[in-house]
N, C-alpha and C positions, 0 to 999 in steps of 0.2 A: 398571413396577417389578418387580424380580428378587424371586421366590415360594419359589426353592428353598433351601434348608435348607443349606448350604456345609458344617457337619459333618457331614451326610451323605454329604460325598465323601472318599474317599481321598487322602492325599496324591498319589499318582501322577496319580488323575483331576485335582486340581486343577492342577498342573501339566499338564499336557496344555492346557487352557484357557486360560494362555497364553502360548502358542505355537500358532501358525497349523497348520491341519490340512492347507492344502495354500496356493495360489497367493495366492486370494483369498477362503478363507471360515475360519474358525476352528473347532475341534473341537467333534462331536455326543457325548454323550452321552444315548443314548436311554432309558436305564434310569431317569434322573433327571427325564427329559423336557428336558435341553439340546440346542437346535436349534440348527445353527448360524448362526453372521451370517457374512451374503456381500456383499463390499465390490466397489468398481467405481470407477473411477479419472472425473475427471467434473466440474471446475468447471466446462465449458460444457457440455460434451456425455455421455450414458454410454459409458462405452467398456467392456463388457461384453464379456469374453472368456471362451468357452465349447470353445473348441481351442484348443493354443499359448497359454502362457499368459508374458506380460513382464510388463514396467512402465518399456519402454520406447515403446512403438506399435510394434514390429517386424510383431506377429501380429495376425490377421485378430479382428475386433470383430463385436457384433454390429451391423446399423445403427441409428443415432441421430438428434436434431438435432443440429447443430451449430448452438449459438447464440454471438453475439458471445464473444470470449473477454474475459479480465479487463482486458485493457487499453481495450479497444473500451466498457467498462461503466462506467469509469474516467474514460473521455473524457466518460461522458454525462451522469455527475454527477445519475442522475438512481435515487433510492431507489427506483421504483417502476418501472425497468427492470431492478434486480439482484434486487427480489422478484417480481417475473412470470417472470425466468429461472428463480428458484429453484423456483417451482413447478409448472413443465414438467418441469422436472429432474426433480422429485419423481413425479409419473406416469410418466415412462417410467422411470425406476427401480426403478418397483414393478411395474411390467410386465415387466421383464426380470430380476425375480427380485433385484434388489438393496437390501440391508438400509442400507448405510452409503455413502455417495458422499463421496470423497476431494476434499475442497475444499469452501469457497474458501481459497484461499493470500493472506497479508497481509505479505506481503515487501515492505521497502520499495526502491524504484528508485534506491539511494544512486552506482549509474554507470550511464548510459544503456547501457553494453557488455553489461548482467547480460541472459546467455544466456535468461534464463526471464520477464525483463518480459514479455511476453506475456500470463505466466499471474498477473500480477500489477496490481494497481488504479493506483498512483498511487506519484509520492515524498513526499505527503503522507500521515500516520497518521491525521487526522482525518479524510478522504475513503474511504482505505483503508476505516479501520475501520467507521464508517457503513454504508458499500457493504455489505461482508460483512455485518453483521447483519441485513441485510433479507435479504437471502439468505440465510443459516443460518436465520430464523423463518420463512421462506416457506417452502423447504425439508422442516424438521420441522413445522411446521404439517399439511404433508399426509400426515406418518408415514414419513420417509426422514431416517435420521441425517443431519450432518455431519461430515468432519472438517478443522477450520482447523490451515491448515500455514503454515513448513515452521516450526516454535521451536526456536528461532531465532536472529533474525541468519545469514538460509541467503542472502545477496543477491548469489551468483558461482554460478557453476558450476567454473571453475577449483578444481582440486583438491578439491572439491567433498566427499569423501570423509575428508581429513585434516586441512583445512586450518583453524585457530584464527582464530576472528573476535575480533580484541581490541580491546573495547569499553570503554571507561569506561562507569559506572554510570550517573551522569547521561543521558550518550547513550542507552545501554541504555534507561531507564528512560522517557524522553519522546519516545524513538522507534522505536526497534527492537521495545521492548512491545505502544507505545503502543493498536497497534493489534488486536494479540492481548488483551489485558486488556478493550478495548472488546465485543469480541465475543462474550468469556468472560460479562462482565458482564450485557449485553445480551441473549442470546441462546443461552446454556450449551449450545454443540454438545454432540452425544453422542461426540464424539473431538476431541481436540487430537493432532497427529502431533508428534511431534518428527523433526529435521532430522542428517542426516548430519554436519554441521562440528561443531567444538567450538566453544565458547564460554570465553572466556579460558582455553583450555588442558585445557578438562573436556567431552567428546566430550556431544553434547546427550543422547542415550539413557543419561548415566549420569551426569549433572548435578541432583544433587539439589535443589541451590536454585533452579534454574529450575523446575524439574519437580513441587517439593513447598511448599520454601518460597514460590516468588514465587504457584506458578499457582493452589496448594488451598489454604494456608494464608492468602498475604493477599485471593485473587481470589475463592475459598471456589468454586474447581472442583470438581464431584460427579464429570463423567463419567469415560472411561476414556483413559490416554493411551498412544497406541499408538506405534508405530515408524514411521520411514519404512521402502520397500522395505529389506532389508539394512544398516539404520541400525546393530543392538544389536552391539556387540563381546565383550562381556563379559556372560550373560545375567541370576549374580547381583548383579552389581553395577549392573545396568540396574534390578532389582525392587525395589532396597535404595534405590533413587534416585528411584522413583516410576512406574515405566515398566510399564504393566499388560502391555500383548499385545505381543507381539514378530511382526513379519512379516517376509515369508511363513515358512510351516513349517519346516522344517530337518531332519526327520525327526525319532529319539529324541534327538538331540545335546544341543538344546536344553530339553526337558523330563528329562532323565537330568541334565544339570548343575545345575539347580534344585533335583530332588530330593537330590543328593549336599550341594548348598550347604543346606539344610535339616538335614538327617543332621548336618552338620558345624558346626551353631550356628552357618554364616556368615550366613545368613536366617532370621529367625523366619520360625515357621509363621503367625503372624500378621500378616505383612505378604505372605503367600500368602495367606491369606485375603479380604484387604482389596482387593487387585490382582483376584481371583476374581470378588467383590461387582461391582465396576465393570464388571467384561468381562459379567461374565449381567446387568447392567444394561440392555446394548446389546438386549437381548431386545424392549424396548419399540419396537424399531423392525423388527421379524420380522413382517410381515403377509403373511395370501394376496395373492397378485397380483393386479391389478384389471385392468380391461376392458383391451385396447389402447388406446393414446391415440389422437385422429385426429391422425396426423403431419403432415397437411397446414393441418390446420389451427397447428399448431405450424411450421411453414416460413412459416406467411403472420404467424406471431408474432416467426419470428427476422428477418425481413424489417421488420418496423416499427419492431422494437426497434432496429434498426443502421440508421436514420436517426436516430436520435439520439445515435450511438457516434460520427459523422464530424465533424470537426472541419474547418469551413471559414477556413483562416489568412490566405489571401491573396483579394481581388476585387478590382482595379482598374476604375475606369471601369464595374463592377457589369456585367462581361462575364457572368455566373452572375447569374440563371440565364438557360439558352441559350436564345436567341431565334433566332441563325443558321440558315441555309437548306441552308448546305453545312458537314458536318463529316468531320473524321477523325479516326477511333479508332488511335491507336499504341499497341503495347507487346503481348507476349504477354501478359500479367496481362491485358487485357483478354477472351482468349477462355482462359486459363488461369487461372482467378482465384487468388489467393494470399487464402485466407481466416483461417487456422488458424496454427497454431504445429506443430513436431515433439516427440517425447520423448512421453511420460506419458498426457497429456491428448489425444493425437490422436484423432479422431473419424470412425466411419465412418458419414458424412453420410449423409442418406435421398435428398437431392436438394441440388443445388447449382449458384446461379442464372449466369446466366455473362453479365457487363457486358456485352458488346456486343450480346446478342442484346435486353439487356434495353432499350438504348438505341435500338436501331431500329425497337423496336417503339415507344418514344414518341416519335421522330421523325420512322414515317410518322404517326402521329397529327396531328403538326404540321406536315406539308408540310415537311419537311427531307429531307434525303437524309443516308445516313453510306456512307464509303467505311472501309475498313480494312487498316491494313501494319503489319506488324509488326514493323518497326523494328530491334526484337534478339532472340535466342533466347538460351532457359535451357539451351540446350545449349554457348552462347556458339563459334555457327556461322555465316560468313557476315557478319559482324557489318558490316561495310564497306557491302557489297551492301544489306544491309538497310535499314541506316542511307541510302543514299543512294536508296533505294525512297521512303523516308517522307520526306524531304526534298523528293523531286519531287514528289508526292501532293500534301503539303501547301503548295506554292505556288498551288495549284486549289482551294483552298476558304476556308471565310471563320473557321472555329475548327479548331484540332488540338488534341484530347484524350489527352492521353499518359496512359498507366495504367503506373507506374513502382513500384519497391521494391523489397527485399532477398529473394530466392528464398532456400524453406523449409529449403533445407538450412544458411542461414549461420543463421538462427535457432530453435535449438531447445535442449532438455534437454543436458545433457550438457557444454556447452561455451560460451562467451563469445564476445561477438562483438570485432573486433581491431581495427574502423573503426567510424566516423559517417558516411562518402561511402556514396553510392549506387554502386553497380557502375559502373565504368569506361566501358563501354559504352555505361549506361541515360544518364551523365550528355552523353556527350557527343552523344546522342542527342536530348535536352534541348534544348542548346543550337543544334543542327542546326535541328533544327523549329520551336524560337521562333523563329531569323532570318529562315525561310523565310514561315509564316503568319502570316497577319494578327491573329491573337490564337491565345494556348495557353494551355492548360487545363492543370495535372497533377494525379493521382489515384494519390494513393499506398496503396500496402501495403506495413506493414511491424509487426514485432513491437514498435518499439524503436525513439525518435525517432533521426530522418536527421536528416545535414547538410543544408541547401537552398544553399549559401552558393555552390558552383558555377555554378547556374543562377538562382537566386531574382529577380534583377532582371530576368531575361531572359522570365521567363511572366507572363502578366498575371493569372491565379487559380491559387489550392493549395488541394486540397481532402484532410484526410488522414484515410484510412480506420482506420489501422492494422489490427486486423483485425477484420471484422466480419461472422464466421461466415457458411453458409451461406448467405444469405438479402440479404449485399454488394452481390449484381451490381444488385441491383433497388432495392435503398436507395440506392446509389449513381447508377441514372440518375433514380429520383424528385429526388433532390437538385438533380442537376446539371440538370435539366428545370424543377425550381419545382412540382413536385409538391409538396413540405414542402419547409421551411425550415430550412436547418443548426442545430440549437442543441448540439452539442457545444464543449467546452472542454478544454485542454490538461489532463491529470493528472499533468505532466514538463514541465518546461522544456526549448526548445529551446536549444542553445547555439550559438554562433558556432563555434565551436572543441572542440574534447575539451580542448584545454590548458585550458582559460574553467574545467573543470568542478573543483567542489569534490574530488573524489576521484582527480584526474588522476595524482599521486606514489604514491596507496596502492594502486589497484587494479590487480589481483587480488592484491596481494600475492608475499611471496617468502618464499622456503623454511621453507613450510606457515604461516605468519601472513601474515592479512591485519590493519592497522592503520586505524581508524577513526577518521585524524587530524581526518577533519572538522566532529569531534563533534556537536552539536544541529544545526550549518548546514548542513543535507542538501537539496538541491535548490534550490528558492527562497530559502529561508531565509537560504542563501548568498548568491545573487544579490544579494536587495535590500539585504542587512548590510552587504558590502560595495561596493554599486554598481556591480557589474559587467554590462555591459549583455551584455544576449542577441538574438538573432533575433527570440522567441516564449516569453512570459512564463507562467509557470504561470498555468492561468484563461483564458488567452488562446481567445478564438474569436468566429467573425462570424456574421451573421445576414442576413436578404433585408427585414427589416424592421427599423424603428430604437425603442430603448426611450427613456425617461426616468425616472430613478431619483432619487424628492424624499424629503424628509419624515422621515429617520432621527429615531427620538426614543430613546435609549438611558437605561437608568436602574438600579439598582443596585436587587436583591432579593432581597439580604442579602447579608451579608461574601462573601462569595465567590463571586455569582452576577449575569448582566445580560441584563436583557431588553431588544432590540429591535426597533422597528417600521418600514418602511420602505417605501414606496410606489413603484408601478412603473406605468408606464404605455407601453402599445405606441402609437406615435407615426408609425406606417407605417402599411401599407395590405392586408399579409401579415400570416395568423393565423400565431405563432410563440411557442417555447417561449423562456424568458428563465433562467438562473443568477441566483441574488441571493447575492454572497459575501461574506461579512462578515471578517473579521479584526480581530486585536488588538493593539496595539503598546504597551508599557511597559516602563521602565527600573526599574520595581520592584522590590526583593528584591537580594541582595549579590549574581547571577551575570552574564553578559552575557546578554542572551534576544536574539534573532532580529528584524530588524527588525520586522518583522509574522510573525503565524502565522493562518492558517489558524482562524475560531473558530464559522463555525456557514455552514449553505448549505440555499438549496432552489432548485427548481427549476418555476415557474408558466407555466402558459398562458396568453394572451394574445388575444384577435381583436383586428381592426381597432381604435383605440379606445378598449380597455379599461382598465381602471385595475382595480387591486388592491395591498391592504396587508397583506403579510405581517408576521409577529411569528417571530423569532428568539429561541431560550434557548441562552445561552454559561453553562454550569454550570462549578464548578470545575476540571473536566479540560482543557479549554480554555484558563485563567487561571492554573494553579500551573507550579510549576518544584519539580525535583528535590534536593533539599538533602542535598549528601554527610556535611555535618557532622553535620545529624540525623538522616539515611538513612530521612527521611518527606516527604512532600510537602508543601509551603508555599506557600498565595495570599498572598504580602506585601501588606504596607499600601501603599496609594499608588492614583496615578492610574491607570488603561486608558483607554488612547484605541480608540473602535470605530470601525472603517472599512468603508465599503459600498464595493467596487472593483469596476471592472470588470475585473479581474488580478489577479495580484500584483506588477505596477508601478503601475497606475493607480487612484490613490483617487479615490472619486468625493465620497462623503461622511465626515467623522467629527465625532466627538463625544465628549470627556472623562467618564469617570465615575470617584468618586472611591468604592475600597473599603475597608471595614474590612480584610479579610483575613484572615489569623491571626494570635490574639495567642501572638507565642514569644518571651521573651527571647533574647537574645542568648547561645550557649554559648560559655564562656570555660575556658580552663584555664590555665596558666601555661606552657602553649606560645604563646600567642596573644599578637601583639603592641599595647606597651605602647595605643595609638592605639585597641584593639578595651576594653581594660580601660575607659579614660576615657569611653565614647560607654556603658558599660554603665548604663542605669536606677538600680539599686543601688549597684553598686560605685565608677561612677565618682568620683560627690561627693565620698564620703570619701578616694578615694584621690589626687584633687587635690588637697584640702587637704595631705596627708600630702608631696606632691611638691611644691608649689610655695614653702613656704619652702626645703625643697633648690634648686631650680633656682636660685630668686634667690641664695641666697648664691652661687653661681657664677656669678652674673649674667646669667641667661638667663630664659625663663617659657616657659609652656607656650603659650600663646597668641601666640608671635614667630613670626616667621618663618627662622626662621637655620636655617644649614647641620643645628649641633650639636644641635636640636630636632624638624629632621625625621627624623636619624637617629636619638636616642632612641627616637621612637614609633613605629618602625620595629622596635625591637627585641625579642623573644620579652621576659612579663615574667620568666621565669627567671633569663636573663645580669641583667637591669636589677636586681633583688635581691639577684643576687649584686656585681656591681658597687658597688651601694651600701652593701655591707657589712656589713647587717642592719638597715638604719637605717627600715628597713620590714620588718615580720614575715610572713612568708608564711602562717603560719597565719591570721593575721589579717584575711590580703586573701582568701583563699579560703575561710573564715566569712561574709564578705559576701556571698556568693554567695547564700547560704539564707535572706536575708532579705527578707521580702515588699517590695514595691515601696509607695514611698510614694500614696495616690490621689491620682489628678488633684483637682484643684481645681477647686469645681462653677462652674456654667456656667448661666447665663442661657437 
């Protein structure tokens, strides 16, 4: 909690405070005793730079772990691999001297192309959000800020700098927020960053309704909200908007314009002061540094943690796990590993395992032999030669292992990717090697789901890494050996097609907007709304052992809220971790909602055997939908059907519950047409009576079916008043309005 006394400073010292005093730490003030905070870029790894200083990965770091990045955490679904990340984080953080670590990011995956899925959870906001908050409490638990990015609606890199995300509100608010709000809620990082783009038109760093009204007023944010690198344009109109610290420093520019906008009554001094409060807030996260971490014991954590980031999509014939005698490793990725992403977050690893060495060493363990060709190079050299090297290889043995994906320069910061295929190369390299061996394996790395659609019938197992830090090469052959058992699950649908994809027409957009035609049906949501079939279903992933999921019993507890219970049982002969996903489907409340969403998850251990019954809470964030009209949120009345799936195609179980919801009349005005008047509790009654000796005299009712009655109740009631000539008084129908609703009639 900030101790010092804010009129005790100068207007000039307070301005100084914020704005960054250099790259990555904000202004001292020694005379007051303000220390300053030193930030470090870091949703998986610290990337502590102490020479040359970006915020791109150009310059040298200090070393780190590199733990799984956010998609690889995403995959694993699993709350207590994003809170053991975060408190690794959290010691070496404080070991290298850093106050605040930049991340986690809750961007949602609204196109597989977005340059930065990497550093991003899922295309679901409930999975998102979840994730991050065990990580931000884990995190500051051990006394290292966070700060949750980018706000928002940052889901391109294109233009990335100008470019308007135009969002309807709805969207906005049940998805693009959805997951920011959870976090805030959950979890009160000590920094919210806001994001480079604008939002409907209003650059994020200077968007006061995002920034003031949505984040502290209705989310009731304490901390401080900072800039991204180079975000602020305009500095007092960033302050006047909610934007405390402004990064990196800028020399006098940026505190000389503050102070002049002050002078000039365009900022009160008191909203200098309240921006001040927040920044020496962050104080509570200034500790002495603590011991060195053992890093190696942190190498053997990111290595466990990313057998549960992998996602096993394909097994036929249950070739995985390997039992073969004679194998072959293809692909540079396998003695080059692709773990990481580029831009921001890059990491300079302490140590970093390298697949093939890691596989041979379980392979002599098991009396196998591994041969190795490299199929293609990242230098994209040779590629013929190569390719017909691993072709002949692999007619000599009894599995080929291809270790395939998008090199780190197509995925990084800065830029979008322009394909779904795999390199040219890799793929036909693929298919080379399937025809030739007797079974193949592929093992992918990648930031950002691939097409499989190339090769997919052609290999008999997919196992997909995406990226799973450091510590891959060795998770990856525990996998593929039966050391563990795959329990990752898709956090992106795969598609068949880029065409398939809900955002195929809008993204990235053109000249500087991008349009959010897809409104709430962002990923899945699309999918199963519309039935459009995919490769690999959101949720999707296999396992070396088989469950059985009984027993759902769901039940309503209270208007807005459902608990429930569901039984799982591992039905194999491998101990294995199991997904339990629940979702919700209803047609409740006037908007279209999403076939199913996404409403509660966990993730259980299993031996041979065992049974266990988990209990699920769907509260009302889960259950409501966005209401433009009342610009509040609303659990309508009606049924929720709960579904236990093993996807988001495949229901396993469900069960109806019926909820009170919220009770809101109907809002009416005399825009609203006549069809919305008659269904009103109040107003309707009388205002039948009033109409239906009109209609009959022209020989119609209101209860027919004809041309001329559908199109009456179609109509705003304004024109219909006026039409009528006065034969209904308007004051009189919007008097009704204010009158209490007659009670229900008691009940047995």
């Amino acid at each position: 909690m900030n101790t010092i006394d804010v009129t005790a400073l100068t207007l000039e010292q307070k301005a100084s405070l914020l704005t960054g005093a250099g790259f990555w730490s904000t202004t001292a003030i020694p005379e007051h005793h303000v220390m300053p905070i030193t930030f470090a870029d870091g949703p998986h790894g610290v990337r502590r730079q102490k020479h040359g200083m970006d915020h791109l990965g150009l310059y040298h770091s200090e070393r780190a772990t590199c733990f799984p990045p956010a998609v690889g955490v995403g995959s694993s679904w699993s709350v207590d691999v994003a809170a053991r990340i975060g408190a690794a984080l959290a010691r070496e953080a404080r070991a290298l001297g850093v106050d605040v670590l930049l991340g986690p990011g809750v961007n949602i995956k609204r196109s597989p192309l977005g340059g930065r899925n990497f550093e991003y959870y899922s295309e679901d906001p409930l999975l998102s959000g979840v994730l991050a908050s065990a990580y931000v409490n884990s995190l500051q638990d051990q006394g290292v800020g966070a700060s949750l990015k980018h706000f928002a609606a940052n889901d391109q890199e294109t233009e990335r700098m100008v470019i308007s995300s135009d969002v309807d509100d709805r969207t906005l608010r049940e998805v693009h927020l959805s997951a920011f709000e959870r976090v805030v809620t959950d979890a009160q990082p000590a920094t919210v960053m806001c994001s480079y783009n604008k939002v409907n038109g209003v650059h994020a760093s200077e968007n006061r309704w995002l920034l003031n009204d949505v984040l502290r007023t209705e989310w009731g944010y304490a901390g401080a909200v900072i800039s991204d690198w180079g975000a602020v344009r305009t500095r007092p109109a960033a302050v006047n908007a909610g934007l405390d610290l402004a990064m990196p420093g800028s020399g006098e520019y940026s505190t000389e314009s503050l102070i002049k906008a002050v002078k000039a009554g365009e900022v009160h001094e008191s909203t200098i002061d309240a921006a001040v409060e927040r920044v020496l807030g962050l104080a509570a996260f200034t500790e002495a540094g603590s011991a060195e971490p053992d890093l190696n014991a942190h190498h053997e954590l990111a290595r466990e943690l990313a057998t549960e980031c992998a996602v096993l999509l394909k097994n036929t014939d249950n070739v995985l796990p390997l039992t073969a005698k004679s194998l072959l490793v293809v692909g540079e990725f396998a003695t080059t590993p692709r773990y990481q992403g580029g831009g921001s977050s890059h990491v300079n690893a302490t140590q970093v395992d390298v697949p093939l060495e890691q596989l041979k060493i379980l392979a002599t363990a098991s009396g196998a032999t591994v041969n190795y060709s490299a199929g293609f190079s990242l230098q994209h050299a040779d590629e013929e030669s190569l390719r017909d090297s691993a072709v002949a290889a692999a007619r000599l043995v009894d599995v080929a292992v291809i270790f395939a994906g998008n090199p780190e320069e197509e995925e990084s910061e800065g830029f979008d990717r322009t394909r779904l295929e795999l390199p040219a190369a890799q793929v036909k390299l693929i298919q080379a090697v399937a025809a030739a061996a007797p079974h193949t394996v592929v093992v992918l790395a990648n930031g950002g789901v691939v097409s499989l659609e190339d090769w997919h019938d052609d290999v008999d197992a997919i196992l997909e890494g995406f990226l799973l830090g450091q510590g891959g090469g060795k998770a990856v052959a525990d996998l593929l050996f039966g050391l563990e058992s795959p329990s990752g699950r898709l956090a992106e649908t795969i598609p068949y097609r880029l065409k398939d994809t809900p955002t195929y027409l809008s993204f990235p957009g053109e000249q500087e907007h991008v349009r959010y035609t897809e409104g709430v049906m962002v990923g899945y949501r699309y999918y199963e709304t519309v039935e459009q079939a995919v490769r690999y279903p959101f949720g999707h992933g296999l396992s070396y052992t088989t469950f059985d999921v009984s027993d759902l019993h769901a039940e309503a507890t209270g208007p807005d809220a459902i608990s429930a219970t569901v039984t799982v049982s591992n039905t194999g002969d491998v101990a294995a971790k199991h997904v339990v996903q629940v979702y919700v489907a209803t047609n409740a409340g006037p908007v279209l909602r999403p076939e199913r969403t996404l409403a509660a998850f966990t993730k259980v251990t299993l031996q041979p055997g065992e049974t266990q019954t988990v209990r699920l809470h769907l509260d009302r964030r889960v259950l409501r939908y966005w209401d433009i009209s009342l610009s509040r949120w609303v659990v309508p009345t009606g049924n929720y059907t709960v579904q236990v799936a093993e996807n988001a195609s495949d229901v396993l179980l469900q069960q109806d519950v019926q909820l009170d919801g919220d009770e809101l009349p109907p809002v009416l005005s005399l825009q609203s047409d006549v069809a919305e008047w008659l269904t009103h509790p109040v107003a309707g009654p009388p205002l039948r009576d009033r109409l239906n000796p009109i209609m009959a005299a022209s020989g119609q009712r209101l209860d027919d079916d004809s041309d001329g009655t559908k199109m009456m109740l179609s109509l705003p009631m304004n024109q219909i008043l006026s039409i009528l000539g006065g034969a209904i008084d308007a004051d009189w129908l919007v008097s009704l309005l204010s009158q209490p609703a007659e009670p229900a009639p008691a009940t047995a």
